[in-house]
C-alpha positions as CSV (number, residue, x, y, z in Angstrom):
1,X,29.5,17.5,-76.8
2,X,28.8,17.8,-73.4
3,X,24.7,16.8,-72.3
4,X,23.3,20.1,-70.4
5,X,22.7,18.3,-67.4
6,X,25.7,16.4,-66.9
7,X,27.5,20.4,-67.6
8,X,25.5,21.6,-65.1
9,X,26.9,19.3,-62.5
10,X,29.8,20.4,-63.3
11,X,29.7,23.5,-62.6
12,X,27.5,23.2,-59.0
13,X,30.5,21.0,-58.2
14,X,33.1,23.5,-59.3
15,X,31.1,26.0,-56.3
16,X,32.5,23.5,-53.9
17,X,36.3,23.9,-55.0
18,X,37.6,26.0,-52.2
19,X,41.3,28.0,-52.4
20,X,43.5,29.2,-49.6
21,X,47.0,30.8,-49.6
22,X,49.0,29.1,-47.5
23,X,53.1,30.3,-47.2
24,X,52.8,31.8,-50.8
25,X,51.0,29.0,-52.6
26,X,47.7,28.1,-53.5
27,X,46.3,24.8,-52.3
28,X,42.8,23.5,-53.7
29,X,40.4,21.9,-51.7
30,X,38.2,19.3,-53.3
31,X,34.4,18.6,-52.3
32,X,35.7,15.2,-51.3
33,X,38.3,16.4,-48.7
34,X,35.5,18.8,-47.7
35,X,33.4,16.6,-47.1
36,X,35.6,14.3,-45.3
37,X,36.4,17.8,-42.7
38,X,32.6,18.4,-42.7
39,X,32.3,14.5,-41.3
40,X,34.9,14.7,-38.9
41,X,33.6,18.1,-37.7
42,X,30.0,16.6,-36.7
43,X,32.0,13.6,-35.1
44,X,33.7,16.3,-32.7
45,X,30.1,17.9,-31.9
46,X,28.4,14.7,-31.3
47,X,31.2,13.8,-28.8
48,X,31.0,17.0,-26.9
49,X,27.5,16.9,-27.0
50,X,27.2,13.8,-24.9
51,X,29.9,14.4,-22.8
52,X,27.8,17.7,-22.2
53,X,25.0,15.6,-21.3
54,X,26.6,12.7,-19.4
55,X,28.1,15.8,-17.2
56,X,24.9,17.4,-16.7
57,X,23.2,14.5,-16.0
58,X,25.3,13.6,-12.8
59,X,24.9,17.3,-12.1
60,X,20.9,16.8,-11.9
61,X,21.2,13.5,-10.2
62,X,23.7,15.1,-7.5
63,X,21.3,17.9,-7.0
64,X,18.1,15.7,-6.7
65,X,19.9,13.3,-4.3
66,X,21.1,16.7,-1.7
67,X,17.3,17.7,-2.6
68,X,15.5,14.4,-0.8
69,X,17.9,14.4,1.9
70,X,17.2,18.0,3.2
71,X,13.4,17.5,2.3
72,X,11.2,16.2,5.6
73,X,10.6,12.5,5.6
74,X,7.7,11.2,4.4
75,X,4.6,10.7,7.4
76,X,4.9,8.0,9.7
77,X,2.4,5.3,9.0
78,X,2.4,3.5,12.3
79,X,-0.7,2.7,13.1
80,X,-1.3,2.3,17.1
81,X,-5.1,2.2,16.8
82,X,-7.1,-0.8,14.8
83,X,-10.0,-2.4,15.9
84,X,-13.5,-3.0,13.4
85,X,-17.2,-2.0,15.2
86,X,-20.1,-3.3,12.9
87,X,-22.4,-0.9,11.9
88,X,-26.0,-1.3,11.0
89,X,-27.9,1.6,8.9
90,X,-31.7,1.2,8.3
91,X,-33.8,4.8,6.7
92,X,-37.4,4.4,6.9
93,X,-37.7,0.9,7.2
94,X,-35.0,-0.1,4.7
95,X,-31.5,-2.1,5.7
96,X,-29.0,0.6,3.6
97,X,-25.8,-0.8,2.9
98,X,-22.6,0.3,4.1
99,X,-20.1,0.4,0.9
100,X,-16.8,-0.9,0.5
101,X,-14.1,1.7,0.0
102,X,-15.7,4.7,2.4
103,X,-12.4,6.7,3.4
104,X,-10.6,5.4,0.4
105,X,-12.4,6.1,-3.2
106,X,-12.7,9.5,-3.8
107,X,-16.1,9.6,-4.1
108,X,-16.7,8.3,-0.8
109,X,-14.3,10.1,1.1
110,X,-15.9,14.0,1.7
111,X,-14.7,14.9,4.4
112,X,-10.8,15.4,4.8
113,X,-10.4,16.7,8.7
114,X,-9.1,13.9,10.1
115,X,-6.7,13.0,7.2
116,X,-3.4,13.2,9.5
117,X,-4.5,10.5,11.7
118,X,-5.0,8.3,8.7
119,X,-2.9,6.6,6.4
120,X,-0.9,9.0,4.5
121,X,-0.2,8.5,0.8
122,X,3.1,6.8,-0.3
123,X,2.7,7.0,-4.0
124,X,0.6,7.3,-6.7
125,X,-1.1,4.0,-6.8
126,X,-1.6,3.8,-2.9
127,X,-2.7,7.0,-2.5
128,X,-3.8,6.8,1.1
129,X,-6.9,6.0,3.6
130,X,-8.9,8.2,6.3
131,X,-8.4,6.8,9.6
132,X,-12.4,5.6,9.6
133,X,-12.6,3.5,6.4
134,X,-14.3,0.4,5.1
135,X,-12.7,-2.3,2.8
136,X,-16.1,-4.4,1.8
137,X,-19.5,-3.9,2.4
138,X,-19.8,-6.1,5.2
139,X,-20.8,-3.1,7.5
140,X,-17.4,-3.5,9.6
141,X,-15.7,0.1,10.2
142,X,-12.0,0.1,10.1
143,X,-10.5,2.5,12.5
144,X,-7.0,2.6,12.0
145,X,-5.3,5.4,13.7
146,X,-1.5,6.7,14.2
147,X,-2.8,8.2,17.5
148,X,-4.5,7.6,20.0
149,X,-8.0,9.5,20.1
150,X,-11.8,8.7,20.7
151,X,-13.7,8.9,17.2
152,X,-17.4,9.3,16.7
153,X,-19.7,7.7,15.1
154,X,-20.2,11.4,13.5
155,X,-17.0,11.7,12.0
156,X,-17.9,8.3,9.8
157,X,-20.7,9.7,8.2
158,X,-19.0,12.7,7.6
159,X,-16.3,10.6,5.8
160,X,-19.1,8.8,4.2
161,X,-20.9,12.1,3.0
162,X,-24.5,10.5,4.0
163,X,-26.9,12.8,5.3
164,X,-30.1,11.9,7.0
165,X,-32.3,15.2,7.0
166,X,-35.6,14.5,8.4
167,X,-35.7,11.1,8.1
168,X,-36.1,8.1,10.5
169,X,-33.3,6.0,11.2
170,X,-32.3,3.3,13.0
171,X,-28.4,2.7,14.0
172,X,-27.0,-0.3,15.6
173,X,-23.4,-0.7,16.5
174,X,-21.9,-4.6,17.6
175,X,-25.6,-5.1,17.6
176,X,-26.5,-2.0,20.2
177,X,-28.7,0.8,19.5
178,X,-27.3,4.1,19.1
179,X,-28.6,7.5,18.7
180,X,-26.2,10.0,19.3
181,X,-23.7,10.8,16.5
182,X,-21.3,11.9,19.2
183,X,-21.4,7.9,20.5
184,X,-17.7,7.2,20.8
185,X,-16.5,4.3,18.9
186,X,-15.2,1.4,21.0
187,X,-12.4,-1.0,20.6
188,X,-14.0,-4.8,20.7
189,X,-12.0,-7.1,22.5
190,X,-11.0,-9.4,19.3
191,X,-9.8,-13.1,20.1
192,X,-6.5,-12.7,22.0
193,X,-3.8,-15.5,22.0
194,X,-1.1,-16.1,24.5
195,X,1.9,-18.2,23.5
196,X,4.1,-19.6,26.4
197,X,7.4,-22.2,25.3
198,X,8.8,-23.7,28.3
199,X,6.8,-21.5,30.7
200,X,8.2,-18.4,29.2
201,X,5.6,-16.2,27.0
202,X,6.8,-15.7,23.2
203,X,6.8,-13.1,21.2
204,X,3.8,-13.1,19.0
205,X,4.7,-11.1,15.7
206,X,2.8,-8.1,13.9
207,X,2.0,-8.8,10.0
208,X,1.1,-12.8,10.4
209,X,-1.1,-12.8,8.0
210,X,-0.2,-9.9,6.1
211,X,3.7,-9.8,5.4
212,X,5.1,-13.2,3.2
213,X,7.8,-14.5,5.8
214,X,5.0,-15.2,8.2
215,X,2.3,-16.2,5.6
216,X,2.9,-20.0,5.3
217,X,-0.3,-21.4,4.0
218,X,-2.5,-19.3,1.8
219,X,-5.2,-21.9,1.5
220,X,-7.5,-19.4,3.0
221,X,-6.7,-15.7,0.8
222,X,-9.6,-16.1,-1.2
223,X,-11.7,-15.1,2.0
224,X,-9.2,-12.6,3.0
225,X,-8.5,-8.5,1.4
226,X,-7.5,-8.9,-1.9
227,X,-4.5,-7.1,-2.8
228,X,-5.4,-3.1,-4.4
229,X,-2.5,-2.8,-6.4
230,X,0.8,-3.7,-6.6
231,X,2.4,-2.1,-3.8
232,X,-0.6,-2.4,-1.3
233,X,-0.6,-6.3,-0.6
234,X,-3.5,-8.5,0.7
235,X,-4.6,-10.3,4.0
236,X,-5.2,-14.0,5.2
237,X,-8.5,-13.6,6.8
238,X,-6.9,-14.6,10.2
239,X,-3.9,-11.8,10.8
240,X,-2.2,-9.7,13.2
241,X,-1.4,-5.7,13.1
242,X,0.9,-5.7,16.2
243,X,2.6,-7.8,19.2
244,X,-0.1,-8.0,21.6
245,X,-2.1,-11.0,20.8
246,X,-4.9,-10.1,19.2
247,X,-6.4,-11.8,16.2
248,X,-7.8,-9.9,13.9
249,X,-10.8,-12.2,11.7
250,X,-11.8,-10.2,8.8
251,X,-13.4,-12.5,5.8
252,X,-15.1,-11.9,2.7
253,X,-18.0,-14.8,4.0
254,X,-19.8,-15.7,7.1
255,X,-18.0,-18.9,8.0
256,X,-16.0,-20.5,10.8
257,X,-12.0,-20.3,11.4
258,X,-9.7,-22.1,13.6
259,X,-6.8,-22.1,15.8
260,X,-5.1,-24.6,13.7
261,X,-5.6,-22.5,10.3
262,X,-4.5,-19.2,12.1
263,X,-1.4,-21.2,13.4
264,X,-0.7,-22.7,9.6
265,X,-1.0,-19.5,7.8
266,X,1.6,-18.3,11.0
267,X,3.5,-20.9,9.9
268,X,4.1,-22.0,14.3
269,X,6.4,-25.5,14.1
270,X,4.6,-27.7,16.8
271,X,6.1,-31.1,15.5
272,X,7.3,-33.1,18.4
273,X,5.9,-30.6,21.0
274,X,3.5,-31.5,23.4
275,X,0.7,-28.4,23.7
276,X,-1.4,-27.9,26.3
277,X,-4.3,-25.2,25.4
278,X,-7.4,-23.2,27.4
279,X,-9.9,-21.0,26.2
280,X,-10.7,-18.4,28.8
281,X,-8.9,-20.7,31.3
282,X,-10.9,-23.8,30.5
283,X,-8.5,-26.7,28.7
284,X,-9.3,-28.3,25.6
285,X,-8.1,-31.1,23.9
286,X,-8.8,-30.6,20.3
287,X,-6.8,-27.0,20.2
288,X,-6.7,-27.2,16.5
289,X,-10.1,-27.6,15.4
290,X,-10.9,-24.8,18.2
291,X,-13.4,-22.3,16.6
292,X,-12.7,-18.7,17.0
293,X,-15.1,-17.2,18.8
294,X,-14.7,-13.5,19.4
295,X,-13.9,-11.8,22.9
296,X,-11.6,-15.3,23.6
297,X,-8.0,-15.3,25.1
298,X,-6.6,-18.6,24.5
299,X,-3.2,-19.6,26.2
300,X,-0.8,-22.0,24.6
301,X,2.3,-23.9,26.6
302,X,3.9,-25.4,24.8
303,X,6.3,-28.0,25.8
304,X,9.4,-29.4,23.8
């Protein structure tokens, strides 16, 4: 005799026994060669499906590459204008200081009007800078500018969000009273450096300093801007932002800097060369243990 469970396994499998007529005679289809069609079936749909998907995802690609070539480019980030005034604040009697990040964090940046002539955002994690910023709380203003125009001493505060309603305060800029908000900030003359090889000037890059091929000796980055993230680099506290000469000294201490570590961190092969250098047209001897001093313009010739 036949258990009652085993029977009734029987006859669910017996649902699964399929007939057809086919030219006059019956042909029976087991669960197993059902099951086998069923398999093969899915295989079919599994293979269209991603041939579906590889097609549409070329499609999508296509279209998002036609996309970002007929969309504008994104904002020029030349910067034409940089130069650093050093600003003083003192309410009733009090030194305030002037934070790091003004123009950059959020909360320190309320006013947005002059956003164009700043650094426009490239992504996500470098999301951007007004063109009056500050980087540490040093008191040095960044001005860094892709035109040309007079900013005010105003416009800072504004970017700053610091009010000073009925209050006494006392402002100094590069160490020179100022009252009026519209006072214009001025460009300092930074320490300028002419190169000359053979009696002909050379070209003195932008981005020593700042980009790696001419950042040779990093001896000195602790001092300089640490990098933000990882697609907005740091500086070597000696640097340069264009071709015209200028040296740009920005440090996280108060200490000396010299000719010789701005020309190691430039990376400036003068093995073998004989170098003849002035400061402000006087000569000196010991060019590399020169100290920076600002409002300079030292000469090199260089001889091979």
């Amino acid at each position: 005799m036949i258990p009652y469970n085993c029977k009734r396994v029987i006859i669910n499998t017996r649902v699964f026994v399929l007939e057809e007529e086919v030219r006059g005679d019956i042909k029976r289809h087991s669960f197993y060669n059902l099951h086998n069609n069923v398999l093969k079936d899915i295989k079919r749909l599994i293979m269209l499906t991603t041939v579906i998907a590889i097609v549409v995802g070329i499609t999508l690609a296509l279209v998002d590459a036609k996309a970002q070539s007929a969309a504008p480019s994104r904002p020029n980030n030349t910067i034409i204008m940089h130069f650093h005034p050093h600003l003083n604040v003192t309410i009733e009697g009090k030194a305030v200081t002037v934070p790091a990040l003004i123009g950059i964090n959020s909360t320190l940046w309320k006013d947005h009007s002059l956003d164009r002539y700043g650094m426009q955002s490239m992504n996500t994690l470098w999301p951007g800078m007004a063109p009056l910023h500050t980087m540490d709380k040093s008191g040095n203003i960044t001005v860094e500018s892709s035109v040309k125009r007079n900013y005010t001493l105003g416009e800072f505060f504004k970017i700053w969000g610091i009010k000073f309603d009925h209050k006494k305060v006392e402002i100094t800029l590069d160490g020179k009273p100022v009252s009026d908000l519209n006072y214009v900030l001025n460009e300092k003359d930074n320490d300028h450096l002419t190169v000359n090889v053979d009696g002909k000037s050379i070209f003195i890059p932008p981005g020593i300093g700042i980009w790696p091929q001419l950042w040779k000796d990093h001896s000195l980055d602790k001092y300089g801007m640490q990098p933000m993230n990882m697609t907005m680099g740091g500086m070597a506290p000696l640097h340069t932002h264009d071709s015209s000469g200028t040296i740009h000294v920005e440090s996280s201490v108060n200490r000396n800097y010299t000719l010789g570590e701005f020309l190691n961190i430039w990376g400036l092969d003068l093995n073998g060369k004989t170098v003849h250098v002035t400061v402000n047209g006087k000569p000196i001897s010991d060019f590399r243990n020169h100290i920076l001093r600002d409002k300079e313009h030292l000469i090199l010739d260089i001889e091979k």
